[in-house]
mmCIF file of the N, C-alpha and C atoms, coordinates in Angstrom:
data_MODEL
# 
_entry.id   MODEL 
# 
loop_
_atom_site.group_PDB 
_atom_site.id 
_atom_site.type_symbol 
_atom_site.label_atom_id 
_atom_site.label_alt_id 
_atom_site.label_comp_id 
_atom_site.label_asym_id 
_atom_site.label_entity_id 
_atom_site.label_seq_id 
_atom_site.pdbx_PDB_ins_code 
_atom_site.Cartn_x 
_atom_site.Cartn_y 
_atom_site.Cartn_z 
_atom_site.occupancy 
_atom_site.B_iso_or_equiv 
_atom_site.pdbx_formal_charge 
_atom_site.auth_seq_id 
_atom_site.auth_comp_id 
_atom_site.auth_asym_id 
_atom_site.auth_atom_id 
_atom_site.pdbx_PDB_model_num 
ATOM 1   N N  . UNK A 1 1  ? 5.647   -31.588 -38.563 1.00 0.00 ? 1  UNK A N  1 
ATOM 2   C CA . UNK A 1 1  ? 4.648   -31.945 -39.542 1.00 0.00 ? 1  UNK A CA 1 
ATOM 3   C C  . UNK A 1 1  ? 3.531   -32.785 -38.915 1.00 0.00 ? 1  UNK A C  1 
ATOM 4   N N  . UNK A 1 2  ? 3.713   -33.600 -38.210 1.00 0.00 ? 2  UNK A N  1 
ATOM 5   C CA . UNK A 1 2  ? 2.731   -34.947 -37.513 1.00 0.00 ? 2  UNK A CA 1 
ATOM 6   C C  . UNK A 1 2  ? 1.691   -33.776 -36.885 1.00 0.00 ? 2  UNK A C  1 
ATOM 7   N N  . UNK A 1 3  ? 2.502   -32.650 -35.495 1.00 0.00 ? 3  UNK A N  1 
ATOM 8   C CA . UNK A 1 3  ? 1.624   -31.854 -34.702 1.00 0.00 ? 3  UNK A CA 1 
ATOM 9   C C  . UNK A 1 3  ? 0.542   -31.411 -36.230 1.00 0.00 ? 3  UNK A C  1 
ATOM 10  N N  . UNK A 1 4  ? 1.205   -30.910 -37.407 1.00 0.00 ? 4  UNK A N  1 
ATOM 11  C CA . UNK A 1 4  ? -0.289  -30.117 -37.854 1.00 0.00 ? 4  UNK A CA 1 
ATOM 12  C C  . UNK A 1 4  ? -0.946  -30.639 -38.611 1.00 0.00 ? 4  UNK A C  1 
ATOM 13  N N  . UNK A 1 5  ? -0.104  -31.887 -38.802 1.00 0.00 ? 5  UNK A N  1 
ATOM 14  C CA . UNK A 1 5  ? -1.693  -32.856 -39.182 1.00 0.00 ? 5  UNK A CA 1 
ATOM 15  C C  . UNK A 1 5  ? -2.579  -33.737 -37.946 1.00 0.00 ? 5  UNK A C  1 
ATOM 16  N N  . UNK A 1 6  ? -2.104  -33.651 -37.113 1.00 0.00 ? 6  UNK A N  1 
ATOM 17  C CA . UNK A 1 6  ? -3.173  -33.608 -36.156 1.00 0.00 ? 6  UNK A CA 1 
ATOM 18  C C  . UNK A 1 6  ? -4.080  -32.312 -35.597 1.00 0.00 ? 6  UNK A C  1 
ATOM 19  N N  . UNK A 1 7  ? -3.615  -31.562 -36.239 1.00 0.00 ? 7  UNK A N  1 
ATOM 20  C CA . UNK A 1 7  ? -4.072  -30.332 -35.191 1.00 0.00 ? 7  UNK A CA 1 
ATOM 21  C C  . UNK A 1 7  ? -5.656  -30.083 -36.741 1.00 0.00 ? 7  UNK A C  1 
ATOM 22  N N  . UNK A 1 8  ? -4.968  -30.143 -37.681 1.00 0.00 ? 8  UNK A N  1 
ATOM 23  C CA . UNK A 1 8  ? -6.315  -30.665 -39.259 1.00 0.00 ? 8  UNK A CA 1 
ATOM 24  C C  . UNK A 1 8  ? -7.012  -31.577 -38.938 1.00 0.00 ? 8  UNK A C  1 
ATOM 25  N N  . UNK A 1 9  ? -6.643  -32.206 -38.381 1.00 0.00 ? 9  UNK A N  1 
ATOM 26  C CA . UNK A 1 9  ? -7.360  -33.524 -38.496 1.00 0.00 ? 9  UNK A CA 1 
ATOM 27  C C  . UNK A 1 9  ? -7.757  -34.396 -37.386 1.00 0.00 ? 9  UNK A C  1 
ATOM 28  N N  . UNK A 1 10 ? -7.579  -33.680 -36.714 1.00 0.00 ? 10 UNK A N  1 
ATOM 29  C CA . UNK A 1 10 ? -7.637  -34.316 -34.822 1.00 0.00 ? 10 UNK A CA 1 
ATOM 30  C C  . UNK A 1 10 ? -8.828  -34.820 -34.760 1.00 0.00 ? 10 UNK A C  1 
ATOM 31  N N  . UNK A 1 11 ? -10.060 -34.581 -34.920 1.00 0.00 ? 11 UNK A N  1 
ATOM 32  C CA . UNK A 1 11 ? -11.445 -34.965 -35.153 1.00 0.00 ? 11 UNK A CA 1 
ATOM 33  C C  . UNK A 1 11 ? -11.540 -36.874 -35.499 1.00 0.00 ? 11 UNK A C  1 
ATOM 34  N N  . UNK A 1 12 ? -10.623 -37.008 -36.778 1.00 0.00 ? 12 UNK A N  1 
ATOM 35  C CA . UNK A 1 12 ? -10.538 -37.928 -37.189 1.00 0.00 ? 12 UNK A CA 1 
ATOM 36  C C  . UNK A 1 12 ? -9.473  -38.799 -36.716 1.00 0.00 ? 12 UNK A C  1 
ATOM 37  N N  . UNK A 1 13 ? -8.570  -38.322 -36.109 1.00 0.00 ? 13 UNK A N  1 
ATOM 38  C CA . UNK A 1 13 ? -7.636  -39.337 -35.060 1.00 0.00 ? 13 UNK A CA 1 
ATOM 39  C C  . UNK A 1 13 ? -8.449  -40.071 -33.984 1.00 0.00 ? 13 UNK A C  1 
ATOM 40  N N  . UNK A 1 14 ? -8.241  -40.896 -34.058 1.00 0.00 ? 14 UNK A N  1 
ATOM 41  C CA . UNK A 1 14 ? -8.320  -41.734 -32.856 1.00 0.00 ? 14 UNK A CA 1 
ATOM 42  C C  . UNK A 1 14 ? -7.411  -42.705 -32.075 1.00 0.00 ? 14 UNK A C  1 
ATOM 43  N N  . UNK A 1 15 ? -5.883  -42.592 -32.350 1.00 0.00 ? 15 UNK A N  1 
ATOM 44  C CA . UNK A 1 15 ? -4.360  -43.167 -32.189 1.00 0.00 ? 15 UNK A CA 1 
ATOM 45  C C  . UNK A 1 15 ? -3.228  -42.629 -32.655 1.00 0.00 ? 15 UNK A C  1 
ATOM 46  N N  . UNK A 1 16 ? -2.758  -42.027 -31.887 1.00 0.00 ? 16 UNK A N  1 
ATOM 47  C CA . UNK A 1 16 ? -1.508  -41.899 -32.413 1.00 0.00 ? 16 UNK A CA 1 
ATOM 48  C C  . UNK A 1 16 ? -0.613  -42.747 -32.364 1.00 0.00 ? 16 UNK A C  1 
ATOM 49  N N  . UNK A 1 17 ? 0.329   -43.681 -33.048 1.00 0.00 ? 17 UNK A N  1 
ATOM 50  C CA . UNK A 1 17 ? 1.308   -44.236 -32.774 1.00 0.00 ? 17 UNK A CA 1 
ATOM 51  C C  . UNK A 1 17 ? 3.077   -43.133 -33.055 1.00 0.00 ? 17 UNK A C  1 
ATOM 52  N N  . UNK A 1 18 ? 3.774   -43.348 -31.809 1.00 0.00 ? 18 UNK A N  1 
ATOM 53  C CA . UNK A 1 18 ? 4.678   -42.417 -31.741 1.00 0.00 ? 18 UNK A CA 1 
ATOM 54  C C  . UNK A 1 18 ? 6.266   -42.607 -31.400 1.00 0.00 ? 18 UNK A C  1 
ATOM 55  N N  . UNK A 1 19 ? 6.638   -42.858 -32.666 1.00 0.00 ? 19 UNK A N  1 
ATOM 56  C CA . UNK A 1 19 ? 8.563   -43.256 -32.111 1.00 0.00 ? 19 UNK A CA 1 
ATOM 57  C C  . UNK A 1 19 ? 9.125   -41.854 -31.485 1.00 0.00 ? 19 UNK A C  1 
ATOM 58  N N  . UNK A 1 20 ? 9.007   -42.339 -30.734 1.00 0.00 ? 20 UNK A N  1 
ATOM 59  C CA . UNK A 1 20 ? 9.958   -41.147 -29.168 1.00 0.00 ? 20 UNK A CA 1 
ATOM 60  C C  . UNK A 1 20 ? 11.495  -40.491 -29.669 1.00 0.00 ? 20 UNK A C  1 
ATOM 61  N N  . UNK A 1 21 ? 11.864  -41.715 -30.736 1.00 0.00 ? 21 UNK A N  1 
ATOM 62  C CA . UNK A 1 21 ? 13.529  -41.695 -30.564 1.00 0.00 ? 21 UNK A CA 1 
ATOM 63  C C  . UNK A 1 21 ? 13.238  -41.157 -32.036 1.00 0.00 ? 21 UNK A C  1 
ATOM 64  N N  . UNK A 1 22 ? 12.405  -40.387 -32.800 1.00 0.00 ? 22 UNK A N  1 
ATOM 65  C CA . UNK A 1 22 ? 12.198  -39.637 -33.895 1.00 0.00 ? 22 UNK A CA 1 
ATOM 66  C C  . UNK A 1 22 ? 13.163  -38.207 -33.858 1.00 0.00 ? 22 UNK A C  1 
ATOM 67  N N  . UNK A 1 23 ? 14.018  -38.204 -35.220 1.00 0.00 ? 23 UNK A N  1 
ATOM 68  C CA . UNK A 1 23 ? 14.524  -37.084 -35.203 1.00 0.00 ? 23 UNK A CA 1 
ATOM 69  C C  . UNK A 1 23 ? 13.813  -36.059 -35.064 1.00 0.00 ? 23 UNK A C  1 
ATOM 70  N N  . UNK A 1 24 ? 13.861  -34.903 -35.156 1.00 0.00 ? 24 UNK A N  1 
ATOM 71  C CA . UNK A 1 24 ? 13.443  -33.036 -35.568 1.00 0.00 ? 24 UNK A CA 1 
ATOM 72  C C  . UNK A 1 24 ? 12.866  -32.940 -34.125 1.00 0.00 ? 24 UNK A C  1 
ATOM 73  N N  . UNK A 1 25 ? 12.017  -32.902 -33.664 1.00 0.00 ? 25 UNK A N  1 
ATOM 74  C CA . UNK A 1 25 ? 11.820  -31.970 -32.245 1.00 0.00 ? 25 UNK A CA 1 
ATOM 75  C C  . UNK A 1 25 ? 12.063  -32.573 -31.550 1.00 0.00 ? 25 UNK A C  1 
ATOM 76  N N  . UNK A 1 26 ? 12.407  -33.697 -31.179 1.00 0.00 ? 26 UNK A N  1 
ATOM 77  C CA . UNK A 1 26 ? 13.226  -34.263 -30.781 1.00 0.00 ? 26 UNK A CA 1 
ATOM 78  C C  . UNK A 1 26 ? 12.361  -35.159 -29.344 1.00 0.00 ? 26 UNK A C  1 
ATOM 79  N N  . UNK A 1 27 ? 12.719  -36.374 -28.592 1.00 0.00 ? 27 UNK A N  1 
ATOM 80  C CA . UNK A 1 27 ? 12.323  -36.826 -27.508 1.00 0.00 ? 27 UNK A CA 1 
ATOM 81  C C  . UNK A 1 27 ? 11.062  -36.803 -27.449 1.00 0.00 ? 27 UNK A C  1 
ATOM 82  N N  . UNK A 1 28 ? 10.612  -36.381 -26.019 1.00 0.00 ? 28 UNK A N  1 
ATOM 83  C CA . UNK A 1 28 ? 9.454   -36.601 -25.511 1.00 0.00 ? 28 UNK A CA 1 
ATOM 84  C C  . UNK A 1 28 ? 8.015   -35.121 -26.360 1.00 0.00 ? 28 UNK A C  1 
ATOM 85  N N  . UNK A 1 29 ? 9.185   -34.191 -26.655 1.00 0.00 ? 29 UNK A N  1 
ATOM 86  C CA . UNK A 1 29 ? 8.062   -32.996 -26.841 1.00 0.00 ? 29 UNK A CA 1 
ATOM 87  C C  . UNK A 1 29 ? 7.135   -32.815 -27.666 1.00 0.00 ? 29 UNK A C  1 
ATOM 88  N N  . UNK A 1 30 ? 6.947   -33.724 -28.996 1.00 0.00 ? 30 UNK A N  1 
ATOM 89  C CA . UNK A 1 30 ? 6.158   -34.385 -29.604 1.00 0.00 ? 30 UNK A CA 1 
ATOM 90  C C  . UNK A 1 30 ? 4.793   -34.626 -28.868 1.00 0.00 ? 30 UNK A C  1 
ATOM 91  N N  . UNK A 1 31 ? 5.088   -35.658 -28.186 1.00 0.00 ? 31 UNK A N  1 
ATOM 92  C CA . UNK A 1 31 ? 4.252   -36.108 -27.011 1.00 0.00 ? 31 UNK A CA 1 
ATOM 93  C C  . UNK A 1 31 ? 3.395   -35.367 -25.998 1.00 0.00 ? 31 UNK A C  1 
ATOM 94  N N  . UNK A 1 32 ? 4.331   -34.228 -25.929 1.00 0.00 ? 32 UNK A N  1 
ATOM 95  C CA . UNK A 1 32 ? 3.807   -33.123 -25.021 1.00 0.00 ? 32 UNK A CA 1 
ATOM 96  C C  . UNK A 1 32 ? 2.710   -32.303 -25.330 1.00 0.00 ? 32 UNK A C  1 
ATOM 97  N N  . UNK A 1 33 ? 3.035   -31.858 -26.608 1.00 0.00 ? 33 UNK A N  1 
ATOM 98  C CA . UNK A 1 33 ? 2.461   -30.993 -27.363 1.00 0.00 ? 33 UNK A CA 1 
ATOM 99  C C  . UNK A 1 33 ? 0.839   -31.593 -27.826 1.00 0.00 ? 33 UNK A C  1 
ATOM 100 N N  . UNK A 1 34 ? 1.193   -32.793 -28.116 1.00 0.00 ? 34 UNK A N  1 
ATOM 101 C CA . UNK A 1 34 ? 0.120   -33.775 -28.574 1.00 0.00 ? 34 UNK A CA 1 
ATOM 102 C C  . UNK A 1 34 ? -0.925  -33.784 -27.497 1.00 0.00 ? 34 UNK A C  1 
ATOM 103 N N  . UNK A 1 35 ? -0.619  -33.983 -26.182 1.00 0.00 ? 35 UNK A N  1 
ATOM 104 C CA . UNK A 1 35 ? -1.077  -33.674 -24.714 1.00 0.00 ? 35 UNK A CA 1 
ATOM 105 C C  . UNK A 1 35 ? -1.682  -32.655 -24.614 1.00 0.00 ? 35 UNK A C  1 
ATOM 106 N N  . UNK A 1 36 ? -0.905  -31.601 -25.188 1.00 0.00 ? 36 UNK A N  1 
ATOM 107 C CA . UNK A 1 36 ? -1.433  -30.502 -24.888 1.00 0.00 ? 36 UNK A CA 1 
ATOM 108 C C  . UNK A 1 36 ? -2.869  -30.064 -25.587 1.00 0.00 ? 36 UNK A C  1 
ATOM 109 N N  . UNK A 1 37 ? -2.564  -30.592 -27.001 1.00 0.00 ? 37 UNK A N  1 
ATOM 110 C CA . UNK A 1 37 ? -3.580  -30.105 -27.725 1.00 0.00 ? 37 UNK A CA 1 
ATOM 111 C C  . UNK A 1 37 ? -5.144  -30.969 -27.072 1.00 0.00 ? 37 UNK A C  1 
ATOM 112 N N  . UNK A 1 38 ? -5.156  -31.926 -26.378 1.00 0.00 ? 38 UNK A N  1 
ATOM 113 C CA . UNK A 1 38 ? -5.903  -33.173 -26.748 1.00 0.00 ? 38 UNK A CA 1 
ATOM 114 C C  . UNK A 1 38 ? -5.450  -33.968 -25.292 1.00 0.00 ? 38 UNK A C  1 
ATOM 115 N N  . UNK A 1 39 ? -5.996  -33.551 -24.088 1.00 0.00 ? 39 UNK A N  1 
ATOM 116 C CA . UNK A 1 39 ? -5.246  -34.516 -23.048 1.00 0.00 ? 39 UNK A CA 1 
ATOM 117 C C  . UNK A 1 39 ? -5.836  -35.577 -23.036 1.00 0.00 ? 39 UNK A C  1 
ATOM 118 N N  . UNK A 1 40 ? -6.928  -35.889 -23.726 1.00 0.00 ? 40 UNK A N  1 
ATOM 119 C CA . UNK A 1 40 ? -7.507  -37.160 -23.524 1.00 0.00 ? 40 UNK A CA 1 
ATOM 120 C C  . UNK A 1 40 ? -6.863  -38.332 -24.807 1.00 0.00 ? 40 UNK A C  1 
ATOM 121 N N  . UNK A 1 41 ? -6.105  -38.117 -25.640 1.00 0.00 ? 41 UNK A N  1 
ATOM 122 C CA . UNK A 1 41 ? -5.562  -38.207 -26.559 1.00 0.00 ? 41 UNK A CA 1 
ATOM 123 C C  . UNK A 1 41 ? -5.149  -39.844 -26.132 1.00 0.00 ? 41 UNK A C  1 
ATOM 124 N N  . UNK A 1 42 ? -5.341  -41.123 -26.948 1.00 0.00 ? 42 UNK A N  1 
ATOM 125 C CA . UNK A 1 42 ? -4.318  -42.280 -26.860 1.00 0.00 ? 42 UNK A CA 1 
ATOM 126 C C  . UNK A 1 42 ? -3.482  -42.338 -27.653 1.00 0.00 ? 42 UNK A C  1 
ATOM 127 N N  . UNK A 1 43 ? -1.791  -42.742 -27.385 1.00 0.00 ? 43 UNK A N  1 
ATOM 128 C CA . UNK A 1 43 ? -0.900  -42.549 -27.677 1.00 0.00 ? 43 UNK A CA 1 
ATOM 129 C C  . UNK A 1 43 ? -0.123  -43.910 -27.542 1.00 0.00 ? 43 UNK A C  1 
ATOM 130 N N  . UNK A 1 44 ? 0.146   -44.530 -28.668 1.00 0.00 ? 44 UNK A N  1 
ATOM 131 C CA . UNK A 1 44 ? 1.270   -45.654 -28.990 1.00 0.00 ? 44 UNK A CA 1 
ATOM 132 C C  . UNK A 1 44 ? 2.539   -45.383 -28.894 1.00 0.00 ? 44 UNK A C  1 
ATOM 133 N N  . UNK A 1 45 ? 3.373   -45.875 -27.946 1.00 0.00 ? 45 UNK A N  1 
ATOM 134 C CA . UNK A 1 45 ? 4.784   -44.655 -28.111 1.00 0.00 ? 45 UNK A CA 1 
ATOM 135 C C  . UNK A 1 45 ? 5.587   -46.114 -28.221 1.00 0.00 ? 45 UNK A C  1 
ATOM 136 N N  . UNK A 1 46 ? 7.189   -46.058 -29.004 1.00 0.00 ? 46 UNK A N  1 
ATOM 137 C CA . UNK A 1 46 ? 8.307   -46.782 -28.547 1.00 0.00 ? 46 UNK A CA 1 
ATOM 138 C C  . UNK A 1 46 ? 9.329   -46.027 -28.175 1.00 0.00 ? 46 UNK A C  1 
ATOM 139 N N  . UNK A 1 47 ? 9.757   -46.317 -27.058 1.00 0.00 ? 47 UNK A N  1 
ATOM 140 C CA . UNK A 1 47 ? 10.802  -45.558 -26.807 1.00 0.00 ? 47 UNK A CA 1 
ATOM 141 C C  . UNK A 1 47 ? 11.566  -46.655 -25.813 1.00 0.00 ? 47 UNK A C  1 
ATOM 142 N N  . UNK A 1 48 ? 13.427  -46.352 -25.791 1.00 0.00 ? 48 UNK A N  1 
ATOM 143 C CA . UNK A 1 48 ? 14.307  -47.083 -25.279 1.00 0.00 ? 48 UNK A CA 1 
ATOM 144 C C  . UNK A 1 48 ? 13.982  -46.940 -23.463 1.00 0.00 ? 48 UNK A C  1 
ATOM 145 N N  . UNK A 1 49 ? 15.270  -47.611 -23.048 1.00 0.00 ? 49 UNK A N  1 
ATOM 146 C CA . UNK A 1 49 ? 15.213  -47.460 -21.590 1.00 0.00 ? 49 UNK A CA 1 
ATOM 147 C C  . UNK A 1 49 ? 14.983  -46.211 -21.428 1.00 0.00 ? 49 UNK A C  1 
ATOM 148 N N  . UNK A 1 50 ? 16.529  -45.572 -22.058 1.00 0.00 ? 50 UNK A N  1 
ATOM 149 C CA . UNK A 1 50 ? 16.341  -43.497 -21.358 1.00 0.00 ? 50 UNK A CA 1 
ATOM 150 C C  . UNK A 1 50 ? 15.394  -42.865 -21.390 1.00 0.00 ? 50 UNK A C  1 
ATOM 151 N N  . UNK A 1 51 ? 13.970  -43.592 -21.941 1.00 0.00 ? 51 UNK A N  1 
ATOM 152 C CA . UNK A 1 51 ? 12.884  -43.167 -21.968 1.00 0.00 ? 51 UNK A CA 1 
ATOM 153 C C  . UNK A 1 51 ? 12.064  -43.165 -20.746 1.00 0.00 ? 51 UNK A C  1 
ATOM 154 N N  . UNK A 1 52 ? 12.823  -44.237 -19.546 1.00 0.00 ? 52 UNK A N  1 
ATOM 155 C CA . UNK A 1 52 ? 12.133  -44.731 -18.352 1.00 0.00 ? 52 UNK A CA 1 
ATOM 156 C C  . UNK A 1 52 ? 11.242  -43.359 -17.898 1.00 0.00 ? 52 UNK A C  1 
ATOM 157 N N  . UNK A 1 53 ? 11.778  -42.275 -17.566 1.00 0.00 ? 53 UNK A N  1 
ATOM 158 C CA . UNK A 1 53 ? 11.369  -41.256 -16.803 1.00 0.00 ? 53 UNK A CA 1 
ATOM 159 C C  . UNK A 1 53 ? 9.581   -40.478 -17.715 1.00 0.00 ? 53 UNK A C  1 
ATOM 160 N N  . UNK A 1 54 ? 9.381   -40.957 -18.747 1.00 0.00 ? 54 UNK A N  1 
ATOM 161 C CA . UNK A 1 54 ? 7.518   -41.144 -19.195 1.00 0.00 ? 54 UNK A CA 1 
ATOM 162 C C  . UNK A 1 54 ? 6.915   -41.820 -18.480 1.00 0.00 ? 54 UNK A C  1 
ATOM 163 N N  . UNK A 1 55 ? 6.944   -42.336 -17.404 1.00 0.00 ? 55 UNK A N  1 
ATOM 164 C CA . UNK A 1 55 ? 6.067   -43.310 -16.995 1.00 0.00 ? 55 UNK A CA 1 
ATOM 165 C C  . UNK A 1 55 ? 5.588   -42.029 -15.946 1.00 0.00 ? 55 UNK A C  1 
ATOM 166 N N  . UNK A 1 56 ? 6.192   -40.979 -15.802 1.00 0.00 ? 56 UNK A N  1 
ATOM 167 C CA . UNK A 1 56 ? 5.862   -39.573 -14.911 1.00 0.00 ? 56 UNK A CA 1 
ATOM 168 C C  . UNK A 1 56 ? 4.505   -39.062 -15.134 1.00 0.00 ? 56 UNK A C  1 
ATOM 169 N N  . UNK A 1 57 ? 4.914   -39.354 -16.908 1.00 0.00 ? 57 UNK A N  1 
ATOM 170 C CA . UNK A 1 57 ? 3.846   -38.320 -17.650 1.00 0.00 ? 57 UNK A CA 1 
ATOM 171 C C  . UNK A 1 57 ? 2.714   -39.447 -17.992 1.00 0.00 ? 57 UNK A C  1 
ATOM 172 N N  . UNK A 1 58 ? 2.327   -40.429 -17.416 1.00 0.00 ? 58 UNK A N  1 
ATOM 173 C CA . UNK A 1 58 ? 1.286   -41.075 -17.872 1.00 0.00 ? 58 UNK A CA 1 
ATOM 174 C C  . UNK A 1 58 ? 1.408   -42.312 -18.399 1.00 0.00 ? 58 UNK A C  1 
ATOM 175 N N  . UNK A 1 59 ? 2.495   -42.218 -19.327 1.00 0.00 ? 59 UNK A N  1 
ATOM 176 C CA . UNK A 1 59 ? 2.787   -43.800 -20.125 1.00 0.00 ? 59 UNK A CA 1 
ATOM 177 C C  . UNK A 1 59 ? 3.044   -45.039 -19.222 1.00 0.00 ? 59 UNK A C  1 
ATOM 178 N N  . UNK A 1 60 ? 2.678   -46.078 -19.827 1.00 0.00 ? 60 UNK A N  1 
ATOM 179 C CA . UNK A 1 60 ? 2.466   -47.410 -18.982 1.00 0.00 ? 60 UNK A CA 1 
ATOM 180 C C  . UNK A 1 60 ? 2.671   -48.202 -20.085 1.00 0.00 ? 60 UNK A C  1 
# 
């Protein structure tokens, strides 16, 4: 649901904030996808330790 209201409304985003540890698609692919649509995209994420391995994909 989040991807297609951004994908409506992306114009008017300017933040995403993003719990990582969110059920339904589960982990990082949220994130990905969000990337994909929009690589210039800023992104608020929380995510636990097992999350360490995002810092690959950009997060800091």
């Amino acid at each position: 649901m989040a991807l297609e209201i951004y994908k409506k409304e992306k114009g008017l985003i300017d933040l995403v904030i993003l719990d990582l540890d969110m059920p339904g698609i589960g982990d990082y692919r949220c994130m990905e996808e969000l990337l994909k649509m929009d690589p210039e995209i800023k992104i608020v994420a929380k995510f636990g330790p097992k999350k360490a391995c995002l810092s690959s994909m950009g997060a800091s």
